[in-house]
C-alpha positions as CSV (number, residue, x, y, z in Angstrom):
1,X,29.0,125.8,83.0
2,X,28.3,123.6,86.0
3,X,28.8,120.2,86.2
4,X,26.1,117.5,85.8
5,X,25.7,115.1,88.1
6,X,23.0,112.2,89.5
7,X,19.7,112.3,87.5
8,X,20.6,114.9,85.1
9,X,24.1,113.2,83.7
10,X,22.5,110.0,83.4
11,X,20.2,111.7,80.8
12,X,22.6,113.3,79.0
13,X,23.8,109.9,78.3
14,X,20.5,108.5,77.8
15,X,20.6,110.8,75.0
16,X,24.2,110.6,73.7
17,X,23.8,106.5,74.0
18,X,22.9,106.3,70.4
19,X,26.3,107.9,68.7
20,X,28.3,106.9,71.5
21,X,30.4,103.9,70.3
22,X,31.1,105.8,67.2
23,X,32.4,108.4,68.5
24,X,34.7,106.6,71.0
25,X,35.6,104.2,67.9
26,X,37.0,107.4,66.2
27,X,39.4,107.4,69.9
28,X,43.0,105.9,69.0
29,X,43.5,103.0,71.4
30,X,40.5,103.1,72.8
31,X,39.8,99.5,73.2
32,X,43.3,98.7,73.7
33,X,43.6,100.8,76.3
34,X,40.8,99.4,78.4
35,X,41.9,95.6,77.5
36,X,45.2,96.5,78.7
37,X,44.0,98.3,82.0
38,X,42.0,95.1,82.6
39,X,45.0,93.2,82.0
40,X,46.9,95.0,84.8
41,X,44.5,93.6,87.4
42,X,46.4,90.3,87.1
43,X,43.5,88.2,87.6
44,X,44.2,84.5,87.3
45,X,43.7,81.9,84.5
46,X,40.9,83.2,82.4
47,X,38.8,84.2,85.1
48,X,37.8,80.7,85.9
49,X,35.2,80.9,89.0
50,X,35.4,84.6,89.7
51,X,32.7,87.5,90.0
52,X,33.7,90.5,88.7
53,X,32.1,94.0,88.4
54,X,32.3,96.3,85.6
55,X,31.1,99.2,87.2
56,X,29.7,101.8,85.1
57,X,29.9,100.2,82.2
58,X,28.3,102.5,79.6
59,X,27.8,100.7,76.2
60,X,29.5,97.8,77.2
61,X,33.3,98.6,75.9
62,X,34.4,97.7,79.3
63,X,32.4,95.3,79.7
64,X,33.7,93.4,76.1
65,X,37.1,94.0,77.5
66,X,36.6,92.4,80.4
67,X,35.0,89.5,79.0
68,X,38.2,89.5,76.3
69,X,40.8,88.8,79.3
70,X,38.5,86.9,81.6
71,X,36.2,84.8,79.7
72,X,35.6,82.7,82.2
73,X,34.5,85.1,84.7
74,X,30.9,86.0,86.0
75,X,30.4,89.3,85.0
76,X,27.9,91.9,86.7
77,X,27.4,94.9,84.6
78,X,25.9,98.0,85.9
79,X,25.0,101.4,84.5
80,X,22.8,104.8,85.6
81,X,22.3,105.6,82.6
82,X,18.8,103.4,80.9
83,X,19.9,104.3,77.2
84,X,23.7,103.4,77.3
85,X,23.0,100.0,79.4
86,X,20.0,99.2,76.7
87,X,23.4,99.3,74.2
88,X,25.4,97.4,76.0
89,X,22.9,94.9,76.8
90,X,21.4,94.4,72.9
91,X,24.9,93.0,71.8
92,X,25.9,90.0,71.7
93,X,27.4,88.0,74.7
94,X,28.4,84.6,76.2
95,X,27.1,83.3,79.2
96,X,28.4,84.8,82.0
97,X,27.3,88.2,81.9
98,X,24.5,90.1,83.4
99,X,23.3,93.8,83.1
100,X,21.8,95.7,86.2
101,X,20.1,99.5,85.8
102,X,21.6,101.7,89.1
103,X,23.7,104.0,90.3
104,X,26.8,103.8,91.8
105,X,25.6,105.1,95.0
106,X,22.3,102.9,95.1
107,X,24.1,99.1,94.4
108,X,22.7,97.9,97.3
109,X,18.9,99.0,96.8
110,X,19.5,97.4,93.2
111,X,20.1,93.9,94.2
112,X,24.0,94.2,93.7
113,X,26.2,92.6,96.2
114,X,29.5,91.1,97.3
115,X,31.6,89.8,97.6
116,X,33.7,90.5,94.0
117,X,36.5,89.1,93.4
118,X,37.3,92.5,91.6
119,X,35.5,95.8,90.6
120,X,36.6,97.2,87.3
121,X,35.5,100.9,86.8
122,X,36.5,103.2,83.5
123,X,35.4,107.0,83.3
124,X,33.4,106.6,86.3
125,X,35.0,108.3,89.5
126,X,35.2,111.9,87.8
127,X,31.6,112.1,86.9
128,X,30.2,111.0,90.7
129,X,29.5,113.6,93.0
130,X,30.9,111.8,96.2
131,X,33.4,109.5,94.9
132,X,34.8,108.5,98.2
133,X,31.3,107.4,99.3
134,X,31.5,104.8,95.8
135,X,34.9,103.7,97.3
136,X,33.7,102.5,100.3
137,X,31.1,101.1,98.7
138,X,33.3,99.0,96.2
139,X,35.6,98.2,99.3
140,X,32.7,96.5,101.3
141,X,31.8,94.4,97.9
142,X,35.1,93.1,97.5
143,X,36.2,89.8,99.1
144,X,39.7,88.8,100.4
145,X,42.4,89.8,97.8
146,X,39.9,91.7,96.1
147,X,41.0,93.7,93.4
148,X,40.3,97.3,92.3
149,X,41.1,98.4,88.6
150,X,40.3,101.7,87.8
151,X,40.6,103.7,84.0
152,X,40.0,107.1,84.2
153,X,41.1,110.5,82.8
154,X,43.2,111.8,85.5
155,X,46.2,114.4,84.1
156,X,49.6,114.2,85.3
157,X,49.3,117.9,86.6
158,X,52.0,119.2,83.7
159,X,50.4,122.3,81.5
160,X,51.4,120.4,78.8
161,X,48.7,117.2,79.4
162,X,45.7,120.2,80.2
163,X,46.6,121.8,76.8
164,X,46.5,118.9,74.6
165,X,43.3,117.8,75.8
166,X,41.7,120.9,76.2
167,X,42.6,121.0,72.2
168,X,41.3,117.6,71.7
169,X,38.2,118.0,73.2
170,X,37.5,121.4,72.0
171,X,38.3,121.3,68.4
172,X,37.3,117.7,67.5
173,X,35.1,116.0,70.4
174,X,32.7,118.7,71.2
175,X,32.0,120.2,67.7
176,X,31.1,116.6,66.3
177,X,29.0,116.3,69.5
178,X,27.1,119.7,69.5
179,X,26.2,118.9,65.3
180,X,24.3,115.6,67.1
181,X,22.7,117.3,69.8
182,X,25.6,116.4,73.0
183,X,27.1,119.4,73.0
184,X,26.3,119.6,76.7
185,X,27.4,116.3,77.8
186,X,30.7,116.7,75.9
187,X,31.6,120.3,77.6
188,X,31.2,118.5,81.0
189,X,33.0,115.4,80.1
190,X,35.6,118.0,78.8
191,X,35.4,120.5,82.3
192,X,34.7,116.8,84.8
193,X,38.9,116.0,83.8
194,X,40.3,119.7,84.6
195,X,38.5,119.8,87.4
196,X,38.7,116.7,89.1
197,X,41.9,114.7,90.7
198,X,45.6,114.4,89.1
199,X,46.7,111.3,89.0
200,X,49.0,111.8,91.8
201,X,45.6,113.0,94.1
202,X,43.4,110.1,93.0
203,X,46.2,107.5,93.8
204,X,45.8,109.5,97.8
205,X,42.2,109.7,97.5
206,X,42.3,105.4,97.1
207,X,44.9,105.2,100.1
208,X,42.4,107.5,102.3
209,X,39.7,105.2,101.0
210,X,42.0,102.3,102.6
211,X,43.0,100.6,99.5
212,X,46.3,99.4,99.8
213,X,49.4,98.4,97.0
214,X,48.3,101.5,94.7
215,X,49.5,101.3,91.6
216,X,49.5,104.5,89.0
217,X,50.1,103.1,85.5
218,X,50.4,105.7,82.5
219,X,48.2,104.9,79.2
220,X,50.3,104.8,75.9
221,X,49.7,107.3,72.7
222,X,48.4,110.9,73.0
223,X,46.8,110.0,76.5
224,X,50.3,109.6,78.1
225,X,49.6,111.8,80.9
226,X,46.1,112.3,80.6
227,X,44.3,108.9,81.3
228,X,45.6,106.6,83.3
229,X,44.7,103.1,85.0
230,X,45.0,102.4,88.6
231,X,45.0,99.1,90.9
232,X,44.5,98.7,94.4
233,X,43.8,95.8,96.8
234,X,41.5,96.1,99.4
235,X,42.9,96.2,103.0
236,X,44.5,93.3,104.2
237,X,45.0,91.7,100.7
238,X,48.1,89.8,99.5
239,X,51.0,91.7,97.7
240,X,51.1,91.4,93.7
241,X,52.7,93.4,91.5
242,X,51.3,95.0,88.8
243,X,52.4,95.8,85.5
């Protein structure tokens, strides 16, 4: 099996938009996890007079997380996927937050600019097919002290971490997603963490990108060592510690 990618991913999820929440409900920690990773951004206040981007925000969980740490903030939301942003977009939310259809790699053509104050991105990076070209992209949208925040599958590199959710995936995630017709999206979602970055290689892939103060944070519960959330400042920005 080959990877999807561009056109043909975003269907897949255009498809899988309708079960999606409940299968990710069904995820221990879930939620948590991505509240917490937005926590870790150590954004000021409650968000009071900043823009933020929730880049590829599927059904909106990232989007509801960011909104639950930064109420404040202005929130841009943006999706490539028509069906899982039409989700995100039909529930309920304050004022504050806006929904925009594009790719990652087409921002600009979509009336999305800078500069952010930070770009928050969950499950994204391993499903583009030139993620270093999306860096750049978030790095020219981000204003001084900008902030990257980044939640994504990435495995320690043990055996151990591959095995456990090879054996998640396959025995529970994609047999509940082949009875309602996502089969295909789950193998690749499955296949896009085993073949893309460690943790340790997409912490060097954010330095190459010129991100600086890279932080590598692990992800409590059964994900220790397979998900994990990353922050980075853009060049030039002032040191803060993450935690």
């Amino acid at each position: 099996m080959t990877l999807l990618h561009d056109e043909s991913l975003a269907t897949a999820f255009d498809h899988a938009a309708r079960s999606y929440d409940t299968l990710v409900a069904a995820n221990p920690g879930y939620h948590a996890h991505l509240r917490r990773s937005v926590r870790r951004l150590g954004l000021p206040g409650h968000g009071e007079g900043l823009r933020v981007l929730d880049l590829g925000c599927g059904t909106g969980a990232s989007t509801a997380a960011l909104r639950s740490a930064l109420p404040a903030a202005d929130i841009t939301a943006v999706d490539a996927s028509a069906g899982m942003l039409e989700r995100a977009a039909a529930k309920p939310w304050a004022a504050g937050v806006s929904f925009v259809h594009a790719p990652a790699e087409r921002l600009d053509q979509a009336g999305v600019r800078g500069p952010f104050d930070a770009v928050f991105a969950a499950y994204l990076f391993r499903n583009l097919a030139d993620p270093d070209a999306v860096l750049r992209t978030v790095s020219a949208l981000l204003g001084p002290d900008g902030r990257l925040g980044v939640h994504e599958y990435t495995l320690s590199g043990r055996p151990v971490d591959r095995a456990v959710w090879t054996a998640v995936c396959r025995g529970i995630v994609q047999p509940v997603a082949t009875v309602l017709g996502d089969g295909q999206l789950y193998r690749h979602l499955w296949r896009s963490v085993v073949e893309f970055d460690t943790a340790h290689r997409f912490a060097e892939r954010l330095r190459a990108a010129h991100f600086e103060q890279v932080w590598t944070l692990p992800l409590p519960g059964w994900q220790t060592g397979i998900a994990h959330t990353f922050v980075a400042r853009r060049a030039g920005s002032t040191a803060r510690e993450a935690r």
